[in-house]
C-alpha positions as CSV (number, residue, x, y, z in Angstrom):
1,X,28.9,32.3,88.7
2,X,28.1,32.9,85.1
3,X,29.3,30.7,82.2
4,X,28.7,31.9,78.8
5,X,29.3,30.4,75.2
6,X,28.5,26.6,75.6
7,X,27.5,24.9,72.5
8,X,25.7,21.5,71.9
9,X,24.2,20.1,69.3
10,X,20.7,20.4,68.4
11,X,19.5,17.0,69.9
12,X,21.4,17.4,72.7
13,X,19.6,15.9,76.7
14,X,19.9,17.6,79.9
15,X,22.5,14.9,81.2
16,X,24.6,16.2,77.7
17,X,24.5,20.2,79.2
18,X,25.5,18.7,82.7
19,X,28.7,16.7,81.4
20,X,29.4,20.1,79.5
21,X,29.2,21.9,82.2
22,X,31.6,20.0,83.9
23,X,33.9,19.8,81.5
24,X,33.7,23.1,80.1
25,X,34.9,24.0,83.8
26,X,37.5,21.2,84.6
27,X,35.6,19.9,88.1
28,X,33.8,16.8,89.5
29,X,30.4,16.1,89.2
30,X,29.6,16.6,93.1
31,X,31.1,19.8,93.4
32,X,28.3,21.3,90.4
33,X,25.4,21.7,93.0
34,X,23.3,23.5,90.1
35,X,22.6,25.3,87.2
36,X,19.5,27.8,85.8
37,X,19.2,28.6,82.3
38,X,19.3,32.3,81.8
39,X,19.5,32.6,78.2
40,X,19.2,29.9,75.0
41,X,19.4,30.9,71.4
42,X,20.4,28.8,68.6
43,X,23.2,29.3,65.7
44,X,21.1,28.1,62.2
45,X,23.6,29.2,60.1
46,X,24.4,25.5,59.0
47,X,21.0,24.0,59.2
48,X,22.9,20.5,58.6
49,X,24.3,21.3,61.9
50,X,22.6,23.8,64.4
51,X,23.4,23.9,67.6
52,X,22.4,25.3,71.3
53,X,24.0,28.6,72.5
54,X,23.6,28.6,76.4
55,X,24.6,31.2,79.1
56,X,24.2,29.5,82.5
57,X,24.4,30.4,86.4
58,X,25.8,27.9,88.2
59,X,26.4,27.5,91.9
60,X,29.3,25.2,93.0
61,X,30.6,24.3,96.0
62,X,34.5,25.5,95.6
63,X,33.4,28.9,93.3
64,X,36.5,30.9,94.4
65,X,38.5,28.4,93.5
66,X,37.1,27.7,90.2
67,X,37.0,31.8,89.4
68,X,40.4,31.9,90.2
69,X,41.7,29.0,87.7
70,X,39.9,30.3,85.4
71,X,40.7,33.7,85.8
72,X,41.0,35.5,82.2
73,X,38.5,33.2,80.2
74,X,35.9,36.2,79.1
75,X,33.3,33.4,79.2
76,X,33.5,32.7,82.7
77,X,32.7,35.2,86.0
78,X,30.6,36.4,88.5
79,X,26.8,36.3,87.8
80,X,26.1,39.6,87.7
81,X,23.3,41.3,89.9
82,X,20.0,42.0,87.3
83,X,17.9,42.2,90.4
84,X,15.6,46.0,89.7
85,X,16.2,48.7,92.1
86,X,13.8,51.8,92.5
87,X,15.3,54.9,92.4
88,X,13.4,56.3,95.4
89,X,11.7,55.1,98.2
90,X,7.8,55.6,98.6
91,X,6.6,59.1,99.5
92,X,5.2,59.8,103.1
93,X,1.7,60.8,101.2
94,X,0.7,60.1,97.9
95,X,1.7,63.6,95.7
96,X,-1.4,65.7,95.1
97,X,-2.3,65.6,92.4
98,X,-1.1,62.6,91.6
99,X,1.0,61.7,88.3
100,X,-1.3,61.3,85.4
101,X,-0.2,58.6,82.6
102,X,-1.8,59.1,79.3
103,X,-2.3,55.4,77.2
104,X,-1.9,52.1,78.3
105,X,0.3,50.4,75.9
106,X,3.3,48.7,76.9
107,X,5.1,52.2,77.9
108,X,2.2,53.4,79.7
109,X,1.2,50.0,81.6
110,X,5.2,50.1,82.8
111,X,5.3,53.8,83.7
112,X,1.7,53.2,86.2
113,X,2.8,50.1,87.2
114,X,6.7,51.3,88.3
115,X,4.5,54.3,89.7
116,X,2.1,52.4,91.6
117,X,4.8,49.6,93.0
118,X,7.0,53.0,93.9
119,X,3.5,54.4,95.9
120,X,2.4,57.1,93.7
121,X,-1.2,56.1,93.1
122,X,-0.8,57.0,89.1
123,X,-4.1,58.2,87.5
124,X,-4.2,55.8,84.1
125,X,-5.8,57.6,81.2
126,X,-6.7,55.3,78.0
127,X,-8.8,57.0,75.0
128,X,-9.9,53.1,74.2
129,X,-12.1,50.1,76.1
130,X,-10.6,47.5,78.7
131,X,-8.8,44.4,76.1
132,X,-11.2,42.4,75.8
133,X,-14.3,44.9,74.9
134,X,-11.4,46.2,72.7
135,X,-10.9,42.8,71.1
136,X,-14.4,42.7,70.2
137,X,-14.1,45.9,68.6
138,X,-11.4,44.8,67.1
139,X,-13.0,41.5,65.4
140,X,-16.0,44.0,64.2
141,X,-13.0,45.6,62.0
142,X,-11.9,42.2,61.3
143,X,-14.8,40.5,60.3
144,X,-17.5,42.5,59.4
145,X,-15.5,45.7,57.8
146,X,-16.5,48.0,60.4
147,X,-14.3,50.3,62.6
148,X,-14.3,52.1,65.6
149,X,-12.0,54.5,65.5
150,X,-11.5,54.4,68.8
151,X,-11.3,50.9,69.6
152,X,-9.3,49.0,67.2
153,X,-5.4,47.8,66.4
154,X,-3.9,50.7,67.6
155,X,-5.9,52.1,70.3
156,X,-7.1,50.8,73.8
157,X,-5.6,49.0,76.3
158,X,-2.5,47.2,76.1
159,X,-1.6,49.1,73.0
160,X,-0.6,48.1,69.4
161,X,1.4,45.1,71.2
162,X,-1.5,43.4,71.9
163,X,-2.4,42.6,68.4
164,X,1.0,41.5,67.2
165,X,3.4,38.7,67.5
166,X,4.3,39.8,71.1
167,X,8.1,40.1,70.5
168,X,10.1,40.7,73.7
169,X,13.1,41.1,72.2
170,X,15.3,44.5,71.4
171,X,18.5,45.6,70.6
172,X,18.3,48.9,73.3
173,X,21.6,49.5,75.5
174,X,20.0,48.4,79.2
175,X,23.2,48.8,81.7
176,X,20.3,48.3,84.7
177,X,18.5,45.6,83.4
178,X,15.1,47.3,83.3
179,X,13.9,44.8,80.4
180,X,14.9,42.0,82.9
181,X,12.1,44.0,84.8
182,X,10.0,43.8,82.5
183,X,10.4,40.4,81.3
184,X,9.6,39.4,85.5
185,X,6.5,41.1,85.5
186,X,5.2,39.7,82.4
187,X,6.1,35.9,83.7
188,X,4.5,37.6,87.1
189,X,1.1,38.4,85.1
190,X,0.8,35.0,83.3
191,X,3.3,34.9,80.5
192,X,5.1,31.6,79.9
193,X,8.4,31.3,82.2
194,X,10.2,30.4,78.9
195,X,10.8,34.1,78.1
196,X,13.7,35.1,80.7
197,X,15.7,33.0,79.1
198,X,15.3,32.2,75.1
199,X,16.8,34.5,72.9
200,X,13.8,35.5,71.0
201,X,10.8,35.5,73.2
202,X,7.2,36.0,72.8
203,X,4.2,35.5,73.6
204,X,1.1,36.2,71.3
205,X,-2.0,37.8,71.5
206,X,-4.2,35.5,73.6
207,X,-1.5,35.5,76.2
208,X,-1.0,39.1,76.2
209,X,-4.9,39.8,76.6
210,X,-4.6,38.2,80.1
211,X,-1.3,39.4,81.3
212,X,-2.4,43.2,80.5
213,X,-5.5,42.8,82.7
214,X,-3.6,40.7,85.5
215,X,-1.2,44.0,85.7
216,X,-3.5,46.7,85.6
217,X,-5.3,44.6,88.6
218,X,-2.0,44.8,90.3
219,X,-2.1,49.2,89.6
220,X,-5.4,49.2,90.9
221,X,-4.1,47.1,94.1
222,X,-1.2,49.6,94.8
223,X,-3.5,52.5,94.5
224,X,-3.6,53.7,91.5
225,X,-6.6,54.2,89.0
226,X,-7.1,53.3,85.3
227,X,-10.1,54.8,83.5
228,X,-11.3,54.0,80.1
229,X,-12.7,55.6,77.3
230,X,-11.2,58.9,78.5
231,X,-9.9,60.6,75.5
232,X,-7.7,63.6,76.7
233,X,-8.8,66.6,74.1
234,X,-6.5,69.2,75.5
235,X,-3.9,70.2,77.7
236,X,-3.8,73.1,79.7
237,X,-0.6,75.0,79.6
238,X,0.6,78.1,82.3
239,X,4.2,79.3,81.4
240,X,5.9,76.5,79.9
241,X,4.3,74.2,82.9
242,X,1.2,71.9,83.0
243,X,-1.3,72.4,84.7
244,X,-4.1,70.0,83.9
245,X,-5.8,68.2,81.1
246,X,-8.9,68.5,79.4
247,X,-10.7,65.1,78.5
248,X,-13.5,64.8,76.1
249,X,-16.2,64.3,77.9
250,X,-15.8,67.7,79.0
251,X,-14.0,66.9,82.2
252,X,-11.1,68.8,83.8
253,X,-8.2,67.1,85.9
254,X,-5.6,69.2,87.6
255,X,-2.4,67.6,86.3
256,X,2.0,68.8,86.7
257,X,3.4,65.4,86.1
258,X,2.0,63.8,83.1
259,X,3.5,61.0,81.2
260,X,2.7,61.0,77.4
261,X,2.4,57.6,76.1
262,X,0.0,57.6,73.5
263,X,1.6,55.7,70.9
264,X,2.5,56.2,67.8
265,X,-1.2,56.7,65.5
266,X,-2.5,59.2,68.3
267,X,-2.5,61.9,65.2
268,X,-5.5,63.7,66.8
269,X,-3.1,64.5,70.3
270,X,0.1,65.5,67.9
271,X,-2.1,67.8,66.4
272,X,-3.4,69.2,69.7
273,X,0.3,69.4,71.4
274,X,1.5,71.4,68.5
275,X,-1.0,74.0,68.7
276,X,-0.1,74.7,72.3
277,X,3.1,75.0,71.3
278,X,4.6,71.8,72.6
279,X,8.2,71.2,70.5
280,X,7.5,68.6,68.1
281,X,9.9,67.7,65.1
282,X,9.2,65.5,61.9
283,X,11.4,62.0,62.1
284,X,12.4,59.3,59.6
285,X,10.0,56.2,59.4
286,X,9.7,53.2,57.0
287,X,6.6,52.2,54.4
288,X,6.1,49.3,52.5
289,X,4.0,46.4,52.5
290,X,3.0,42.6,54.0
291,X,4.9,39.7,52.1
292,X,3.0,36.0,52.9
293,X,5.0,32.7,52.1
294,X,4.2,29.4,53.1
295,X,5.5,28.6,56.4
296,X,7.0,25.6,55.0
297,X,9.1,27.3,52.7
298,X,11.1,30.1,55.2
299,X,11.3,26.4,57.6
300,X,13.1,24.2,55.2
301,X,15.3,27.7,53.5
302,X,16.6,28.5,57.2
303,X,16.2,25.0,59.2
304,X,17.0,22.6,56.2
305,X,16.2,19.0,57.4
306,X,15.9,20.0,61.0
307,X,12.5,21.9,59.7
308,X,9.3,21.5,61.7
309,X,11.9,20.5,64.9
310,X,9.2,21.5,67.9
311,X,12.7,23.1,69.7
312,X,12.8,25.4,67.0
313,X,9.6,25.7,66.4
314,X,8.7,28.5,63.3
315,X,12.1,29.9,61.3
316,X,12.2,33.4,61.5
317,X,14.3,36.0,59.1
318,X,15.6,39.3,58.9
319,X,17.0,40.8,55.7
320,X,18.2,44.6,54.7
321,X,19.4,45.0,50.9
322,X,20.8,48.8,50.2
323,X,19.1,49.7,46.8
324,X,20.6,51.7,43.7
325,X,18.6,54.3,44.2
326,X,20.2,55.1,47.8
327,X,17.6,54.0,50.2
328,X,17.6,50.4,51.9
329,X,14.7,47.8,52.1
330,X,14.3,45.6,55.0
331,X,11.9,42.7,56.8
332,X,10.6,44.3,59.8
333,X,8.1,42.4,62.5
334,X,8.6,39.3,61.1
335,X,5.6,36.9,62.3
336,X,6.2,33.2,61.8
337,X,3.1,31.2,61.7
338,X,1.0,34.4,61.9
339,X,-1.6,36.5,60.3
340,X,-1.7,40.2,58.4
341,X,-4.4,42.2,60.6
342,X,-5.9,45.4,59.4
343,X,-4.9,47.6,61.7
344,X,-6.1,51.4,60.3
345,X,-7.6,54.1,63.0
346,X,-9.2,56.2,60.6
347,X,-11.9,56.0,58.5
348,X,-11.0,55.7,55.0
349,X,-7.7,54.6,55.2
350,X,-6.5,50.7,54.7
351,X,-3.0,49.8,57.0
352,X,-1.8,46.3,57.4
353,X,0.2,44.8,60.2
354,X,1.7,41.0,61.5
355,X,0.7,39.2,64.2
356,X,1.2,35.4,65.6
357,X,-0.2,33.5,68.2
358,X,2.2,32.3,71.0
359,X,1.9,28.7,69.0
360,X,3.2,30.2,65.9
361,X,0.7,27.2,63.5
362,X,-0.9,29.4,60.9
363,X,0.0,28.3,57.5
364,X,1.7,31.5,56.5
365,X,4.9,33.4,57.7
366,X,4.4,37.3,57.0
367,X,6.8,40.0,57.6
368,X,7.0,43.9,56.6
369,X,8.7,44.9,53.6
370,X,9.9,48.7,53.9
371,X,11.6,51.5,52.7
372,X,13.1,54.1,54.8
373,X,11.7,57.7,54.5
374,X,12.6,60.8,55.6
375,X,11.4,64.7,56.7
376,X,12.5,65.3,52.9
377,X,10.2,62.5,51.7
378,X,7.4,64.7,53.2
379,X,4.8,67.2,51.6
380,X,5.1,70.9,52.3
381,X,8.3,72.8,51.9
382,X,9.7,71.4,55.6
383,X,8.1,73.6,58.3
384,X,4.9,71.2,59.0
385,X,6.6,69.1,62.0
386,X,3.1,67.0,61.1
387,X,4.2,66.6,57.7
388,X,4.5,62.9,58.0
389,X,1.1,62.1,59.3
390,X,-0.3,63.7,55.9
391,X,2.7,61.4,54.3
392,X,0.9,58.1,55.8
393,X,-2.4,59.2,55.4
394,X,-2.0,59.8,51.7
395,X,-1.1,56.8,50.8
396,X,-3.2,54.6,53.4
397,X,-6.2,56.4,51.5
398,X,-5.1,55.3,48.1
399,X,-4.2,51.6,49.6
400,X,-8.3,52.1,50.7
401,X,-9.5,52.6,47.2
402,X,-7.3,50.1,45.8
403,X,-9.3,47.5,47.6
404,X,-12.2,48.6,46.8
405,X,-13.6,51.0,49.6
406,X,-14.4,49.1,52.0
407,X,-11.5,48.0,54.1
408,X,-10.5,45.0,52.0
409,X,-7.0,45.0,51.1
410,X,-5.2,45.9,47.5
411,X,-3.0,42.6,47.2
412,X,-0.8,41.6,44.2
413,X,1.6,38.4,43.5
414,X,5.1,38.7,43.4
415,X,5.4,37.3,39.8
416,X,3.1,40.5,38.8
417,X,4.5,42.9,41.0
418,X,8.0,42.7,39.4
419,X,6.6,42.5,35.9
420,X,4.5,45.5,36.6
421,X,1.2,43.9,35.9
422,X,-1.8,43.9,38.3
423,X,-3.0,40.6,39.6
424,X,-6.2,39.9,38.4
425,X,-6.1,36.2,40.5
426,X,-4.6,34.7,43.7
427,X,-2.4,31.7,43.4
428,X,-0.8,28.8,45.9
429,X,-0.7,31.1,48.7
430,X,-3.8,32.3,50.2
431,X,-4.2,35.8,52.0
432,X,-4.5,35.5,55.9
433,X,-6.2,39.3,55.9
434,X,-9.3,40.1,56.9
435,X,-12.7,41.4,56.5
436,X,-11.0,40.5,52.4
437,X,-8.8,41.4,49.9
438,X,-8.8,42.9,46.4
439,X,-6.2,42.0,43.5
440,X,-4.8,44.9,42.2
441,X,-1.4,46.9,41.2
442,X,0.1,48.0,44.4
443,X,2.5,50.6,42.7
444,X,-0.4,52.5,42.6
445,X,-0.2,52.8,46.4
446,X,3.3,53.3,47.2
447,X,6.0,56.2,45.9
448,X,7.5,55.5,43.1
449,X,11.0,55.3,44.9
450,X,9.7,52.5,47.3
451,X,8.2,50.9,44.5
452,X,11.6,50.7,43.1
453,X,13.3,49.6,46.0
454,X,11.0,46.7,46.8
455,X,11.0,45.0,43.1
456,X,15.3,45.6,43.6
457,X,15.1,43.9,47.2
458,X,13.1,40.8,46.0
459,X,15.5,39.2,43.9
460,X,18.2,39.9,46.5
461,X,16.2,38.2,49.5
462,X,15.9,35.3,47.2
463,X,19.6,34.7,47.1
464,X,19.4,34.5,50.8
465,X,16.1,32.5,51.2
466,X,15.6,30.5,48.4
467,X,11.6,30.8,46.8
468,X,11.7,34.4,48.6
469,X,10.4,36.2,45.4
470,X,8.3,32.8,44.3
471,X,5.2,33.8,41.9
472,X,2.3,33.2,43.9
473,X,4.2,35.0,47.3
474,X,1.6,37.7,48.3
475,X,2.0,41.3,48.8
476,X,-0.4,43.2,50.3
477,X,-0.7,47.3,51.0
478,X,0.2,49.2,52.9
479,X,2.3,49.0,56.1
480,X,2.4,52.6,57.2
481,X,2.5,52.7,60.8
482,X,6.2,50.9,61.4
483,X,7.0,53.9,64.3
484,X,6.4,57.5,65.3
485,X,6.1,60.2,62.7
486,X,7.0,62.7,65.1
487,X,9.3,62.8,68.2
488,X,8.4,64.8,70.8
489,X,11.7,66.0,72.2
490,X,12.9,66.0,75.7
491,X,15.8,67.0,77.6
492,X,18.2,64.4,79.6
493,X,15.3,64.6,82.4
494,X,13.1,63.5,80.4
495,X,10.6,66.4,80.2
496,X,9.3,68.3,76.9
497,X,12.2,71.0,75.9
498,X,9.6,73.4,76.4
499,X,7.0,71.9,78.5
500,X,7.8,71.3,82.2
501,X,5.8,68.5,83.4
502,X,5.2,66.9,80.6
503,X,6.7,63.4,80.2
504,X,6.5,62.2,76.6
505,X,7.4,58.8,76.8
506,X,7.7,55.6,74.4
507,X,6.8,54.9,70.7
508,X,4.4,57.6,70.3
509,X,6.7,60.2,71.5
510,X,9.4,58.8,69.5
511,X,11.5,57.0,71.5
512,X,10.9,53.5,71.2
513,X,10.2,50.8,68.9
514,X,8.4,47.2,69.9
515,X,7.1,45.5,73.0
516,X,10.6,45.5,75.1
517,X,11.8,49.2,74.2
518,X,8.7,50.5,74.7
519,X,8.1,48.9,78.0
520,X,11.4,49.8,79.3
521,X,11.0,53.2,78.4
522,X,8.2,54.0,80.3
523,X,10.0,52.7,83.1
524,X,12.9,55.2,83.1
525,X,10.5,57.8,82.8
526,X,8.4,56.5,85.6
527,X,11.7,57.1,87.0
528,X,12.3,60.6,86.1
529,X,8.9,61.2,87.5
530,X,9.2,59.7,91.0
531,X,12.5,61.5,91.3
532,X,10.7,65.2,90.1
533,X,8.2,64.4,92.7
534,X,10.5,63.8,95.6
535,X,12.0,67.3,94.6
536,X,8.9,69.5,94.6
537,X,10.9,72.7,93.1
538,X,12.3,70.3,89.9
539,X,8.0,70.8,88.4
540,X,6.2,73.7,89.4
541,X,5.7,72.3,92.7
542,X,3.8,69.0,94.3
């Protein structure tokens, strides 16, 4: 049975939860034969006072009994039955050709994988390197200011997740517990156990670098096949049905289930699926910038004298103010103890994002500060579905020149950024960004109507978290890349509107954003295209 709702205070022992347990459900000690935790969060909202949220399973010995006693109290009933199902048994042979999954983010590790675990042998297409040649690419962007554009932040395997605070953790309707899924096969490929059950798990990049390598070895196990550096250039297209793919090395795969997961700075392959006439719309997205505080300060603001409390660990926060000017400004990837990465693609172009360790110990918290845009915000007169690539490349460009050229960062105080000076110095809080940053006026690198928003949000967020909008807090430019500029629309089987066969799938495609959506999306579509498989006239035929 499940019991939901039981509070204790912060310093709290085991034998405490097992006396409220028994209480909390009016029975002896001998007839609790045990409990598992299956979720923990913690209410902060009095840091004088915090306390421990639990949700328990419990096995007794009299359960009937107990269910029936307590019959009407919403916080106690049946554990219910999270367990994942596939949706079709294996084939008798392997489909030929097989299903071809295109990036191996988290959407596109979860569609091979549900693929490969259902018997479909999945071919696993990733433009990038394995993770850890990747990470050394990555580094070279890091510390010596020098990209590969197609190795880096964004690209290669494991996806943009990899280099990010590893937030599992998503506010997605799931009626069949596919992130439960999801959240198994991560503890399954090394991540700590701790994340099926605390309300805001993670796990960091070092983590994640082993985990994505121990599941593509289980893909490869089950059959299926993951190749690198395999950049697909084209897609070949016969009466609204695909028919293969084209990669760049000149290669030609014969291809009718193909699940597009690309994520969401693959401009190169929106450009290419719009020429061939694949239905692609502009969407809404958010820019902004990085905001760095001392750790310290967001610990002792949202955890008062319980700050630094190891079963805490790092205070997080997440703030929205709606602005005069009509739009709303909000944190977004909030990293506790974590770092501002450069994360462009593209050569000439500067783009910050957060990430944290699993440890959560760097000096600095950093989160996203953005500003909603829309298809209206775009260039062009509305017709350009592409519109908002040009939107972000614009001002990533201008971020570039701002810090000099060279893929430092344009950073300003806070103190100068709502006077509308340009900082000429750094002060108590240091950058975490590398290859370097530059000080500089970042209104130069934002629209005027985010600029406006942001210098309106600051003083709000204050009055929530107190030293928010301190002097030396440290902006830097730009965040860009917070989702998809384009979705690329499918129907309620989860094919293109105009493309049968084609799978788009996840962030890139528009329908997902973070880690656990992601993840979980590529699952139902892994779904979608078992079941299209095990119906040969559903896609042009197996």
């Amino acid at each position: 049975m499940r019991l939901t709702e039981l509070k204790l205070p912060l310093d709290h022992t085991d034998a405490d939860l097992r006396s409220a347990v028994l209480a909390r459900l009016g029975i002896a000690d001998g007839d609790l034969v045990g409990y598992s935790i299956f979720r923990r969060s913690h209410d902060a909202r009095k840091p004088s006072a915090i306390t421990f949220i639990y949700t328990l399973d419990i096995e007794l010995r009299n359960e009937e009994s107990v269910l029936a006693r307590l019959r009407g109290d919403r916080h106690v009933g049946p554990t219910p039955d999270t367990a994942y199902r596939f949706v079709t048994a294996p084939p008798a042979t392997p489909p030929t050709p097989r299903p071809v999954v295109i990036g191996t983010g988290p959407c596109g590790l979860f569609a091979g994988l549900i693929l490969a675990q259902m018997g479909f042998r999945p071919l696993i297409l990733e433009r990038g390197k394995a993770v850890r040649e990747r990470t050394q690419d990555t580094w070279g962007l890091w510390r010596k200011g020098q990209l590969n554009s197609e190795s880096n932040v964004q690209f290669g395997e494991g996806g943009a997740g990899t280099f990010s605070d590893g937030k599992l953790y998503s506010q997605i309707k799931d009626p069949r517990f596919r992130g439960r899924k999801v959240l198994t096969e991560f503890v399954k490929a090394g991540a700590p156990a701790e994340i099926l059950y605390v309300a805001k798990p993670h796990i960091g990049t070092f983590k994640l670098v082993g985990m994505v390598e121990n599941m593509r070895a289980e893909i490869e196990s089950l059959g299926g096949e993951v190749r690198f550096g395999s950049r697909v250039e084209d897609i070949d297209i016969d009466h609204g049905q695909v028919r293969g793919l084209r990669l760049a090395n000149g290669e030609f795969l014969v291809a009718t289930h193909v699940v597009l997961a690309v994520g969401h700075s693959a401009r190169d392959t929106f450009a290419m699926l719009h020429a061939r006439g694949v239905h692609v719309e502009a969407k809404p997205f958010s820019i902004g910038l990085r905001i760095e505080h001392p750790q310290s300060l967001i610990d002792r603001a949202r955890l008062g004298k319980n700050a630094g409390n190891p079963l805490l660990g790092a205070a997080d926060y997440k703030l929205v103010h709606h602005c005069a000017n009509g739009r709303s400004a909000y944190s977004f990837c909030m990293c506790p103890g974590g770092t501002v990465v450069a994360a462009t693609s593209e050569p000439g172009g500067v783009v910050t994002n957060g990430m944290s360790q699993y440890s959560r110990n760097e000096r600095n918290a950093n989160s996203a500060l953005v500003v909603g845009v829309t298809p209206a915000d775009f260039p062009g007169d509305g017709s350009d579905p592409l519109a908002g690539i040009a939107f972000q490349r614009h001002w990533e460009r201008l971020a570039f020149e701002a810090g000099g050229g060279d893929y430092k960062a344009p950073v300003q105080r806070v103190g100068d950024f709502l006077a509308g000076r340009a900082s000429t110095t750094l002060g108590s809080v240091l950058p975490s960004y590398t290859p370097g940053v530059r000080p500089t006026d970042l209104a130069r690198c934002l629209p005027d109507y985010v600029v406006a928003a942001l210098r309106e949000s600051l003083p709000a967020f204050a009055r929530e978290i107190a030293g928010f909008a301190m002097e030396d807090a440290l902006l830097t430019g730009v965040e860009t890349r917070t989702s998809s500029p384009i979705r690329i629309t499918r129907d309620e089987g989860f094919q293109s509107l105009n493309t049968r066969g084609l799978f788009p799938a996840g962030e890139g495609a528009g329908y997902a954003g973070g880690i656990l959506s992601a993840a979980v999306d590529g699952i139902r579509v892994a779904e979608a295209v078992a079941l299209t498989l095990m119906t040969p006239s559903a896609v042009g035929g197996r």
